[in-house]
N, C-alpha and C positions, 0 to 999 in steps of 0.2 A: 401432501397436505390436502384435503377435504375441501371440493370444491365448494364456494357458498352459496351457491343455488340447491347443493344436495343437505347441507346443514341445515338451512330455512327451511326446505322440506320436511326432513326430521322432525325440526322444533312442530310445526304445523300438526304430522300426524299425533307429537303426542299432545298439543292439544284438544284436536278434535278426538280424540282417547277420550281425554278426563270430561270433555262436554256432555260426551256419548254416555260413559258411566254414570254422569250426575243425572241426566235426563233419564236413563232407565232408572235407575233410583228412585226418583221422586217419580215416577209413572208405577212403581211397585209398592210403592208408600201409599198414594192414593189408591191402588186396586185392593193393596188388604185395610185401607182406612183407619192405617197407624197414625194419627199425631205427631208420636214420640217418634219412629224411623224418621217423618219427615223432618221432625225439628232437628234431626241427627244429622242429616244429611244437609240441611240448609247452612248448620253452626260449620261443619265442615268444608262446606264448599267458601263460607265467607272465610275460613281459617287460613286456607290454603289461598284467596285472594289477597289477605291482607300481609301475609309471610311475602309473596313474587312481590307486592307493591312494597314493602318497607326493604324489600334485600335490592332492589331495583334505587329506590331514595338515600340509601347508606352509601353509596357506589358513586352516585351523581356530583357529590362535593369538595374532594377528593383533589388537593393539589401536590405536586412533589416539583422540590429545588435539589439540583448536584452539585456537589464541589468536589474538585479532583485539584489533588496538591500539584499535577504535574502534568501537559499533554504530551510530553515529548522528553521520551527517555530511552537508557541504553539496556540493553537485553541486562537483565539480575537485578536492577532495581525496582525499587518501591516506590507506590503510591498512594497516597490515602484517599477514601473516600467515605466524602460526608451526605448523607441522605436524608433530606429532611420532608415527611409527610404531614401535610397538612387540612383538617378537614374546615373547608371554607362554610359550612351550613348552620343552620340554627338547632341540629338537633342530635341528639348524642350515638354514636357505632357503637354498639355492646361488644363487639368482636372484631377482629379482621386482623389476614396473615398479610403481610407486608413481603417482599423478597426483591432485591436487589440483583438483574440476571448480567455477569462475564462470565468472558472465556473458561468450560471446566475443565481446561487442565494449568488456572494460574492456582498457585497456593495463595490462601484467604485466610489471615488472623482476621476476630473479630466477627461480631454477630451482621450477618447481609440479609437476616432475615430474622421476623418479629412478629411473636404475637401481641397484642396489644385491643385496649378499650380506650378510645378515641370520642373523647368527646368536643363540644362545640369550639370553633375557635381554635383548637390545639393543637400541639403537632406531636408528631413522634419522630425518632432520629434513628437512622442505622450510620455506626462509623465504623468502619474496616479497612484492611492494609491488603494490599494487594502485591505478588511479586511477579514481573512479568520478563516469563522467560525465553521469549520468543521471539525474534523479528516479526514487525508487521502493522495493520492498522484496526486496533480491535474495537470494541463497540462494546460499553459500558451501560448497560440500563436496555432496554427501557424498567420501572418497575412495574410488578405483578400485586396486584389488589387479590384479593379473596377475603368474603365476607359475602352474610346470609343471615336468614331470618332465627328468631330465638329459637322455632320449633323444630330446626332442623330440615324442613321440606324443603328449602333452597337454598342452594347455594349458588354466587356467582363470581365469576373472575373477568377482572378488567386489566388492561393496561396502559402503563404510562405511556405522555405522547415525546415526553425529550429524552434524546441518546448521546452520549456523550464517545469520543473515540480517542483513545491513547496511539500515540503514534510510538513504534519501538524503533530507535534505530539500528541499525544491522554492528555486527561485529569488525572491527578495525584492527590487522592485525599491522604489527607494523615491521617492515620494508628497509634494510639496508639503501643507503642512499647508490642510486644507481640513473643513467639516462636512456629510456626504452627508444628514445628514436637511432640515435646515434652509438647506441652499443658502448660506452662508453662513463669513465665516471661521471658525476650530472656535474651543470657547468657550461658556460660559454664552449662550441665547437663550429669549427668549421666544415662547411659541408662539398662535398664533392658534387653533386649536382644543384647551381646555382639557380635557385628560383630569386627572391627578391634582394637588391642591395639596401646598406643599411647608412645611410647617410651623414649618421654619427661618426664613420670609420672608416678616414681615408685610405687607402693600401698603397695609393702612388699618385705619379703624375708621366703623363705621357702625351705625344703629342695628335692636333686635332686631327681626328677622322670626320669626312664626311659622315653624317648621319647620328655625332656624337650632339645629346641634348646641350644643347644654349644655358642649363641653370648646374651644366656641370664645368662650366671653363673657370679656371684657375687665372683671376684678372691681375695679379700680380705677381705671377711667374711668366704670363702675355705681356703684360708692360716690360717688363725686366729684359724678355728675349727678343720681342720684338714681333712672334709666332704664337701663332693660337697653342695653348695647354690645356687640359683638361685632366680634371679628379678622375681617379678610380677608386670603387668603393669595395670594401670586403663582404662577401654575400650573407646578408642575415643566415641567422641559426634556426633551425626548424627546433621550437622549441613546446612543452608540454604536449598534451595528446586528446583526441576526442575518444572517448572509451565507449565501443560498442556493443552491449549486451545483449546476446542473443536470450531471450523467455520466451520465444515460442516453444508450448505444451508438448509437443509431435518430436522434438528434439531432442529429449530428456525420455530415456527409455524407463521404464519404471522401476527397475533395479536403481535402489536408492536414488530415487527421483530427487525426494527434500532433502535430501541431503545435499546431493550435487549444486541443486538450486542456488542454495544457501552458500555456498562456497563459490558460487560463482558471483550471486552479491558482496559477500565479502570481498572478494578480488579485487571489483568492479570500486566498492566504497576505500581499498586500503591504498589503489595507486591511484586514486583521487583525491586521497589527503596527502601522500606523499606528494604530486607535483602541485600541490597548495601549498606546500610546507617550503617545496624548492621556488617558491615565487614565480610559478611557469602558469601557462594559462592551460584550461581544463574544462572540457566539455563532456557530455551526455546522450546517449541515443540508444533507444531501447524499442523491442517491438512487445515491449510489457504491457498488460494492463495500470492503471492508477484506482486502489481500491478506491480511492476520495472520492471517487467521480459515482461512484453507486452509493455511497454510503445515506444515509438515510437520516438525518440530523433528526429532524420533527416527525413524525409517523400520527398517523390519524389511530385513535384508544381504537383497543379491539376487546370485544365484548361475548364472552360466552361463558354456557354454565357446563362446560368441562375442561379438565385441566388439561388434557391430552390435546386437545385442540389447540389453547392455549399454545402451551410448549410449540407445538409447531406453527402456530401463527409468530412467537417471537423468534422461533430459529432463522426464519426466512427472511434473505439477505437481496436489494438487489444484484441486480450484475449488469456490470457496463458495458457499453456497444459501442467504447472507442475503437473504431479502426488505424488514424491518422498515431504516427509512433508519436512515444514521450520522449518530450527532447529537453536537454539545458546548453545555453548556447556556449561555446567556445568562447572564455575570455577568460583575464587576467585580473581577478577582483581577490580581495578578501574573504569574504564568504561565498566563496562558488563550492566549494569542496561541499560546504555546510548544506548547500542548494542540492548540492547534486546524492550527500548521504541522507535528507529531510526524503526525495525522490524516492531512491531506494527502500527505504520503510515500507513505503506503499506498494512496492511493485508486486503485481501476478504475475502470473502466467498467463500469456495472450494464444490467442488460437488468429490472428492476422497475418502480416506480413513474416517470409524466414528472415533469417539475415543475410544471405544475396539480393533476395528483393530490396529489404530494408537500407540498405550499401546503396546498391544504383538509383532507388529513388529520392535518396539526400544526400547523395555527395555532392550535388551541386550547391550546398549551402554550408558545406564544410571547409571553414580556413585552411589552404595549403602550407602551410606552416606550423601545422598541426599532426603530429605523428599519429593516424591511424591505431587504436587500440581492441580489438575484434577478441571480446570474454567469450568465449563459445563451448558448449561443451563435445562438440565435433565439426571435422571438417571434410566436405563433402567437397566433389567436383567440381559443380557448379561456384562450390564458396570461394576453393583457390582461385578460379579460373576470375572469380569481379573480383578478390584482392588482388590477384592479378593487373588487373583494367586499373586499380587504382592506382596502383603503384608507375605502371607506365604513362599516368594521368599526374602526375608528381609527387605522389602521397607517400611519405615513409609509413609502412607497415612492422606491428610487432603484434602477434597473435598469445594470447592467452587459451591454453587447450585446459579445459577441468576435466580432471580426472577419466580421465577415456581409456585406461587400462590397455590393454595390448594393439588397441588403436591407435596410442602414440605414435606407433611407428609411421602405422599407414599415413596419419596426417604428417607427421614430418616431412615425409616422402614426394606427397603432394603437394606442399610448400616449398621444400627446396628447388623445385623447379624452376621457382617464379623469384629465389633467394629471399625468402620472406622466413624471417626468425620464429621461432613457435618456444613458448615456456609449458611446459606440464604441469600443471600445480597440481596436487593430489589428495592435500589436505593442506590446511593452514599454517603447519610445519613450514611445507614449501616456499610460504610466501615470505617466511622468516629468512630463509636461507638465500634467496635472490640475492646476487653482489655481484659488484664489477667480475669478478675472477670467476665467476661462473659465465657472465654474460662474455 
């Protein structure tokens, strides 16, 4: 894109151009003491003044409203949209192209784009259907003005300042019911290594030990015997998972990058609705970007008299300089899943933290009770070695490896070590096919 110190430049020379031409003009009109050249050249120069001043005032009044049937939908559906342009001035547009700019690879029934005579007060409409096949967070508008003088000498292109963004959400494949902490059908289990008791669940009654808490003695089995008793409790179930998506850019070799990506949000969004669905709690952690956070709602009108410019003043996007990871917190709500697939929509590719880093610097804010879910599309040294650390830190781990082709093994390999379970998924196929009897 065209820096605009060298575009103003531009504009400048070809002004002092036609100043230059006009001034020898009228200095060759006077030397041969033509009348007629100079009145040629005066009707001229006012011609070409009053064409940049009217295509300059057609442009200035100029308001547009969007309506979008839907901001939040699933890859294959439709949305409509209604565009309505309105000229707020007292005086009538002979002309002007109108265009409505998305994504060009959604398919578009309907007209997104319009010529039209706009006069005072009035509006004109684009309605068109859009079908949007792709995860993501897309950006809808801004519109594109074009309109210019009757003689042709100018022409100018403006654009709108509101943008509107469709949120897609990712693909949901669904999941044999199954328990990724405990290897096991999903469901109430008991754990072998006891982290917290569950107070709702007595398991016995035994007698007092020093050191046993005062709010577990059993006062009417002490009455009855005479001897201090106390409850024992059966140890909570480690139950749902925090699911950790590795999107750092570096990790994803370029052989079918989008693709893997994508299957690895899916992953990430279909065992997030499955332990929504198992009434288990479900968390989020990703070293992704969030497009939202660059997106550009309002944008200041951009103004120039070519289209090329144009186009590339609308293609340009910001880009976000979150460092700190996207996170949704671990809990047991009804709409978490919802929270955690709304997330995914949005998610880039981050160029921050990997996922070893991303592991050791929030596990200290991760529920132990919570089974460790690591969507990765490989596994490195470094990775086993902090699932590792977590796992001897209390954390049941279950790795999701995407499609890593003859490197399954090596990650296996590297995993079993530390006895840390690893699924391949290789396509969406795979994720159908998950079941106890496999696991």
């Amino acid at each position: 894109m065209t820096a605009p110190a060298d575009k103003n430049a531009e504009s400048w020379e070809k002004t002092l151009f036609v100043i230059t031409a006009t001034v020898v003009a009228v200095g060759v009109a006077f030397f041969l003491e033509s009348p007629y050249m100079a009145f040629a050249v005066y009707a001229f120069l006012l011609l070409v003044i009053s064409a940049s001043l009217s295509s300059f005032a057609w442009m200035s009044g100029l308001e547009c409203e969007r309506d979008i049937s839907a901001t939040q939908i699933s890859q294959g559906e439709d949305v409509r949209v209604t565009v309505r342009i309105t000229n707020r001035r007292g005086w009538p547009i002979p002309w002007i192209f109108v265009e409505d700019f998305f994504p060009v690879d959604f398919p578009c029934v309907g007209p997104s784009k319009r010529l039209a005579v706009l006069m005072p007060r009035r509006s004109v409409t684009l309605e068109y259907k859009l079908t949007c096949p792709r995860r993501g967070y897309h950006r809808i508008g801004p519109v594109l003005y074009e309109s210019g003088d009757l003689f042709g000498l100018h022409k100018r292109f403006r654009s709108g300042e509101t943008r509107d963004y469709i949120s897609v959400l990712p693909t949901i494949a669904y999941i044999e019911t199954f328990n990724v902490s405990a290897r096991r059908p999903q469901g109430p289990v008991r754990l072998t290594n006891r982290i917290y008791t569950d107070p709702t669940r007595i398991n016995n009654i035994r007698e007092y030990v020093p050191g046993d808490p005062l709010n577990t003695i059993h006062w009417k089995v002490t009455a009855r015997t005479g001897e201090l008793h106390v409850k024992t409790f059966e140890p909570s179930t480690v139950t749902g998972g925090t699911l950790i998506l590795d999107m750092h850019d570096d990790n994803y070799v370029p052989e079918n990058k989008d693709r893997r990506m994508e299957l690895a949000v899916t992953t990430t969004a279909s065992i997030a609705y499955l332990l929504q669905m198992s009434g288990e709690q479900v968390g989020l952690l990703t070293n992704g970007r969030d497009a939202a956070e660059a997106a550009r709602y309002e944008a200041e009108s951009v103004h120039t008299k070519n289209r090329f410019e144009m186009d590339d003043a609308l293609q340009f996007e910001g880009e976000s300089t979150r460092i700190s990871p996207l996170t949704v917190s671990t809990l047991r709500s009804p709409g978490q899943a919802q929270k955690i697939i709304e997330n995914l929509a949005r998610v880039l590719p981050g160029h921050g933290l990997d996922l070893p880093e991303l592991i050791m610097s929030q596990f200290r804010g991760l529920p132990r009770d919570a089974t460790l879910l690591p969507v990765a599309p490989q596994v490195t040294e470094k990775l086993a070695l902090a699932l590792a650390s977590m796992k001897v830190s209390g954390f049941n781990v279950t790795v999701f490896l995407i499609d890593a082709g003859q490197h399954y093994h090596e990650a296996a390999a590297l995993l079993a070590e530390h006895n840390i379970h690893v699924f391949h998924i290789e396509t969406e196929r795979h994720l159908h096919e998950i079941s106890p009897t496999k696991i």
